[in-house]
C-alpha positions as CSV (number, residue, x, y, z in Angstrom):
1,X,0.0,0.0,0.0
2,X,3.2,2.5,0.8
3,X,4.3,1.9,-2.5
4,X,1.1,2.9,-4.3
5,X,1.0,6.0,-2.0
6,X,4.7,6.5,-2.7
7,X,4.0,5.8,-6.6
8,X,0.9,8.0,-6.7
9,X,3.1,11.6,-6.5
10,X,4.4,10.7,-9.9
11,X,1.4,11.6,-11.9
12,X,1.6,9.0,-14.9
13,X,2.4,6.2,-12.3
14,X,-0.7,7.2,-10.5
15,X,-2.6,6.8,-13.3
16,X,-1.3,4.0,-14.1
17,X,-1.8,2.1,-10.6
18,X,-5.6,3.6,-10.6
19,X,-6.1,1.4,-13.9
20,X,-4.7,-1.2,-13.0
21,X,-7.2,-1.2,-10.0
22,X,-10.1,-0.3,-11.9
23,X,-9.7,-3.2,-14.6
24,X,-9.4,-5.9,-11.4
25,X,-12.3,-4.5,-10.2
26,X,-13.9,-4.9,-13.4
27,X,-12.7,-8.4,-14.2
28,X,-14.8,-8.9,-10.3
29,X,-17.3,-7.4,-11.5
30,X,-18.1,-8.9,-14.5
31,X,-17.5,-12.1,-12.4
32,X,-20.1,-11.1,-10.3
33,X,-22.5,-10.1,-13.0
34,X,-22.1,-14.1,-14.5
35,X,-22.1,-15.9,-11.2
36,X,-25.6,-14.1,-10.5
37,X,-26.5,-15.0,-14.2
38,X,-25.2,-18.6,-14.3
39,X,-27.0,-19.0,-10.9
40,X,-30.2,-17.6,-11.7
41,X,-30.0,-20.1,-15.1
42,X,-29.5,-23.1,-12.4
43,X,-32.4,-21.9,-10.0
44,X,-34.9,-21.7,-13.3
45,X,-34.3,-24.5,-14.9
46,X,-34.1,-26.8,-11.7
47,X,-37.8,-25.5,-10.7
48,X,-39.0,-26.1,-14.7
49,X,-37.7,-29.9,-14.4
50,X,-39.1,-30.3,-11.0
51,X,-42.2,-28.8,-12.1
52,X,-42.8,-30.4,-15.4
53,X,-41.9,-33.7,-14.1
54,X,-44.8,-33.9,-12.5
55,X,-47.9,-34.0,-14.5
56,X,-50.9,-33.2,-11.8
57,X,-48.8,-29.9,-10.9
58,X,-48.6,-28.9,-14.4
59,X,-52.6,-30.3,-14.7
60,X,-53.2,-27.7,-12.5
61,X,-51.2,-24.8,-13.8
62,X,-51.6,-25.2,-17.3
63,X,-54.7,-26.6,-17.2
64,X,-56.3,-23.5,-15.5
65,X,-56.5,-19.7,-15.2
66,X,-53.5,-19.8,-13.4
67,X,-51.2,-20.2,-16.5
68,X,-51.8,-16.6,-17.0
69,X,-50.6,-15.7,-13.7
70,X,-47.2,-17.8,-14.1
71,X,-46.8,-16.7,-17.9
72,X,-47.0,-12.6,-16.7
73,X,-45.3,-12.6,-12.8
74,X,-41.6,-12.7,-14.8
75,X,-42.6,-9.3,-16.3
76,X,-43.8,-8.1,-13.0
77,X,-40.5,-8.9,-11.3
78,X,-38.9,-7.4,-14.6
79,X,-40.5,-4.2,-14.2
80,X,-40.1,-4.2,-10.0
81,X,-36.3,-4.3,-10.8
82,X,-36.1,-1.7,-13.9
83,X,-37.7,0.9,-12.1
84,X,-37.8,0.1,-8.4
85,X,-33.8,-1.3,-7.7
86,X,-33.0,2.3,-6.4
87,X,-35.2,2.4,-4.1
88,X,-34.7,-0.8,-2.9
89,X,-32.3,-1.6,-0.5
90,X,-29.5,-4.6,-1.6
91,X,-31.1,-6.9,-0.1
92,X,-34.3,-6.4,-1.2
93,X,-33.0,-6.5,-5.2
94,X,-31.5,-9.5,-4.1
95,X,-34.5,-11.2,-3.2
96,X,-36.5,-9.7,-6.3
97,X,-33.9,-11.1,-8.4
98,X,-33.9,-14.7,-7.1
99,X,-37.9,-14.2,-7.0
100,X,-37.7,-13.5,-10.8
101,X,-35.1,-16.4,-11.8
102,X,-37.8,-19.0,-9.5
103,X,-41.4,-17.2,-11.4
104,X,-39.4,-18.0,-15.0
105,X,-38.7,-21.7,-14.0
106,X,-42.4,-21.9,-13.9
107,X,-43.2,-20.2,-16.9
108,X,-40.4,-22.2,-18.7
109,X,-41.7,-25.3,-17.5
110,X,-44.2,-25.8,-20.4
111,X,-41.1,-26.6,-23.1
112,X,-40.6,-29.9,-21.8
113,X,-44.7,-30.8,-22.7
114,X,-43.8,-29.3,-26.4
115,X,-40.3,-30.3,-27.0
116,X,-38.1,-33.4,-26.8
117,X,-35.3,-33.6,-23.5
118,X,-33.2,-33.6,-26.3
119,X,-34.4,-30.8,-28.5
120,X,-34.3,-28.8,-25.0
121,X,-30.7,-29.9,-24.7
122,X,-29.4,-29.4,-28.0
123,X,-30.8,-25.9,-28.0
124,X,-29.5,-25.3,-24.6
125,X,-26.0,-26.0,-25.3
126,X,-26.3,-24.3,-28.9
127,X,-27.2,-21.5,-26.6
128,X,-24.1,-21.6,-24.5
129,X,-21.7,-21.8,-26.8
130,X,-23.2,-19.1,-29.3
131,X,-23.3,-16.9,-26.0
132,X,-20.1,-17.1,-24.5
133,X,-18.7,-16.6,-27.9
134,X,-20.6,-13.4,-28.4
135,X,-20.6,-12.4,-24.6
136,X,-16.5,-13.0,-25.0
137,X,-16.6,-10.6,-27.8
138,X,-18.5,-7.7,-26.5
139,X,-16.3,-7.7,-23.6
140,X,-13.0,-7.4,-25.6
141,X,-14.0,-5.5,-28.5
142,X,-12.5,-2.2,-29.2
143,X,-15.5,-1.4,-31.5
144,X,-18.1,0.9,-30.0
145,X,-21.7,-1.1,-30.2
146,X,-23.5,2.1,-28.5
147,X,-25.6,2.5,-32.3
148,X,-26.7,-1.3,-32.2
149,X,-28.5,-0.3,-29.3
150,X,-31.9,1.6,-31.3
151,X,-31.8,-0.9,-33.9
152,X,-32.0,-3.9,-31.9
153,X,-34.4,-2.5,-29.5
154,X,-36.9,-1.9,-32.4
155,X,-36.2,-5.4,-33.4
156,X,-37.1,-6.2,-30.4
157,X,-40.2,-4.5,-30.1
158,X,-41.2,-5.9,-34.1
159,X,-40.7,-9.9,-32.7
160,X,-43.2,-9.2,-29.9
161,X,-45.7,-7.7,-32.4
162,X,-45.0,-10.2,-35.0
163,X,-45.4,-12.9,-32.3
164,X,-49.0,-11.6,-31.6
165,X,-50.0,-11.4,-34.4
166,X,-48.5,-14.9,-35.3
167,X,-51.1,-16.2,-32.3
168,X,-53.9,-15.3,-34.5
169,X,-52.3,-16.3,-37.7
170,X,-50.9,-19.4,-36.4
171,X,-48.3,-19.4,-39.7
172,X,-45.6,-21.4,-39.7
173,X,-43.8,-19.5,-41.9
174,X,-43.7,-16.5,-40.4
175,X,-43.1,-18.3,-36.9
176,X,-39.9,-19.8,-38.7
177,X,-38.9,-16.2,-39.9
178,X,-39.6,-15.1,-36.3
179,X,-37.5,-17.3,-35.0
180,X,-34.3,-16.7,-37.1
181,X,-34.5,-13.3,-36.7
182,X,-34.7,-13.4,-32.9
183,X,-31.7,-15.8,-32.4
184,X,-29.7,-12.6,-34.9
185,X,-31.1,-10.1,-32.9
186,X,-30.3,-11.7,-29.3
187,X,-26.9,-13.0,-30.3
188,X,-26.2,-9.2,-31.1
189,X,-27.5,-8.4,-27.8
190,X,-25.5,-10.5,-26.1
191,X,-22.9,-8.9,-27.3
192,X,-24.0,-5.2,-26.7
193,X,-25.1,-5.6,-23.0
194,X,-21.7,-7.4,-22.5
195,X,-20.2,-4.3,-23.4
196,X,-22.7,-2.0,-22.0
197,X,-22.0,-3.5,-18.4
198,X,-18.6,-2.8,-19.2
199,X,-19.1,1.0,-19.6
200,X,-21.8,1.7,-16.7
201,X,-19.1,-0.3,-14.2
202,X,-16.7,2.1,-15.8
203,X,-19.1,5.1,-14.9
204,X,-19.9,4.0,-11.4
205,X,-16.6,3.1,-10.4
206,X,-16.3,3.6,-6.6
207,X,-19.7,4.0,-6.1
208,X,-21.8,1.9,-3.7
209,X,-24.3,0.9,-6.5
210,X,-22.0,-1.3,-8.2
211,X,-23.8,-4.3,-6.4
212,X,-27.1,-3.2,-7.5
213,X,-25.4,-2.8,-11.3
214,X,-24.1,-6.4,-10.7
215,X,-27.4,-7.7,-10.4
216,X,-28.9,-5.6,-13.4
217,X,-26.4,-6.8,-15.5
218,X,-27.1,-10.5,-14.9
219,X,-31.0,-9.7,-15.3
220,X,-30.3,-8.1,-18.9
221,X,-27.6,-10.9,-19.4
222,X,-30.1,-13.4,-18.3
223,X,-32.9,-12.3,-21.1
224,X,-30.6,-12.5,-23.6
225,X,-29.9,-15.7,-23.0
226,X,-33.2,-17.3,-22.2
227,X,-34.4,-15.5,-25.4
228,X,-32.0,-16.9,-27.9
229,X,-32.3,-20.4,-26.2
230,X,-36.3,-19.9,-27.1
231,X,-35.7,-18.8,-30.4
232,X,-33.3,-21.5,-31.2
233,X,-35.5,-24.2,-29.8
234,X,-38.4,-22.8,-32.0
235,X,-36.2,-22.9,-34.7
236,X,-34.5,-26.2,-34.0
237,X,-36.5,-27.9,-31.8
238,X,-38.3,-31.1,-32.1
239,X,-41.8,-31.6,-30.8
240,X,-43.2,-34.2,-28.9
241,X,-46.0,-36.9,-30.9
C-alpha cells in the first residue's frame, strides 16, 4: 500500500496504478455479473424440471387460469427491478432477483410438454456456446456497439408484435422467420449488453451501486440468454408426438 502512495506523486504512475485497480475491479465485476447470471439459469431450470416432471402440478397450472398468472409474474418482477432497484435496498434486489429467476422456471416449465429432452438440450447448449462466444466478444472489442442499441431495441419491439399477431395467424412461416431473426437479434445483444455492463461499471466506479449494477447486469444478461435459447428451440426444436 506505501508503494502505491509512494508511486501516486508521480502523476503517470498514479494513473497507471488507478487502472490497474479499476480493470481488477472490473474483471470482479463482470464475475459477479455471471455468477448471478449462471446462478439464476440453475435456480430456473431446476424449478421447470421439477415442475414439469410432475404432471398433476402442471394439470393444474396449465390446465387452468393460473397459466396466465405464471406466464405474466416474470414481467412483473422485470418491471419491479427496472424501475424500483434504487429504491430498494440490496437486499431487497437480491431477493426480487432470485424471486424473478424461480417465477421463469415456472413459466419455462411448459417446453418440456412441447419439446423433446433432447431438443431442450441441443438448444441449450447451442445457446451456451453461441453466447459465451458473443458475450466473449463484447467484452473485448475495441469497436463501440452504442448505435446497435436503437436498432436492436426496435427489433425487439417488431418480434413481440410479430409474435402476436403470429397467435392469431398461427403461420408457420412466419413463426420460422420469427424465429431466425430473434436468435440474430439476441446474439447481437448479447454482445451489446456485455459491453454495456462494461461501460456503466466504468461510470460508477467507486460508487456503492455497483452491487445493484451487478445484479442488473445479470437480469439483462439473463434475457438475452433465455431468449435466444427460445428462439433457437423454435427454430430447432423437435416436438413431442
Amino acid at each position: 500500500m506505501s508503494d502505491f502512495n509512494q508511486g501516486s506523486g508521480d502523476p503517470f504512475v498514479g494513473s497507471f496504478a488507478a487502472g490497474k485497480v479499476m480493470d481488477h475491479g472490473l474483471r470482479a465485476h463482470m464475475m459477479r455479473v455471471y455468477n448471478y447470471m449462471a446462478g439464476a439459469l440453475g435456480l430456473s431450470g431446476l424449478i421447470a424440471y421439477l415442475a414439469s416432471s410432475s404432471p398433476e402440478f402442471m394439470q393444474t397450472i396449465y390446465g387452468s387460469p393460473l397459466q396466465w398468472l405464471v406466464m405474466l409474474a416474470p414481467l412483473g418482477f422485470i418491471l419491479a427491478l427496472s424501475f424500483g432497484i434504487r429504491r430498494m435496498s440490496f437486499a431487497t434486489a437480491q431477493m426480487t432477483f432470485w424471486g424473478f429467476a424461480g417465477v421463469m422456471g415456472l413459466s419455462l416449465s411448459s417446453i418440456f410438454m412441447i419439446y423433446t429432452d433432447v431438443s431442450i438440450v441441443r438448444a441449450f447448449l447451442t445457446t451456451a456456446a453461441t453466447f459465451a462466444a458473443m458475450s466473449l466478444w463484447g467484452y473485448t472489442t475495441k469497436r463501440d456497439l452504442t448505435q446497435m442499441g436503437s436498432f436492436l431495441m426496435m427489433g425487439v419491439i417488431g418480434l413481440i408484435i410479430a409474435s402476436v399477431v403470429n397467435i392469431f395467424l398461427k403461420s408457420t412461416q412466419l413463426d420460422f422467420i420469427v424465429s431466425i431473426i430473434g436468435v440474430g437479434i439476441f446474439t447481437l445483444l448479447t454482445a451489446y449488453d456485455t459491453q454495456k455492463i462494461k461501460q456503466m461499471y466504468n461510470e460508477a466506479w467507486g460508487s456503492e451501486s455497483l452491487g445493484k449494477l451487478a445484479l442488473m447486469g445479470a437480469l439483462s444478461l439473463y434475457l438475452d440468454f433465455i431468449n435466444l435459447f427460445m428462439y433457437l428451440l423454435r427454430f430447432m426444436g423437435d416436438r413431442r408426438g
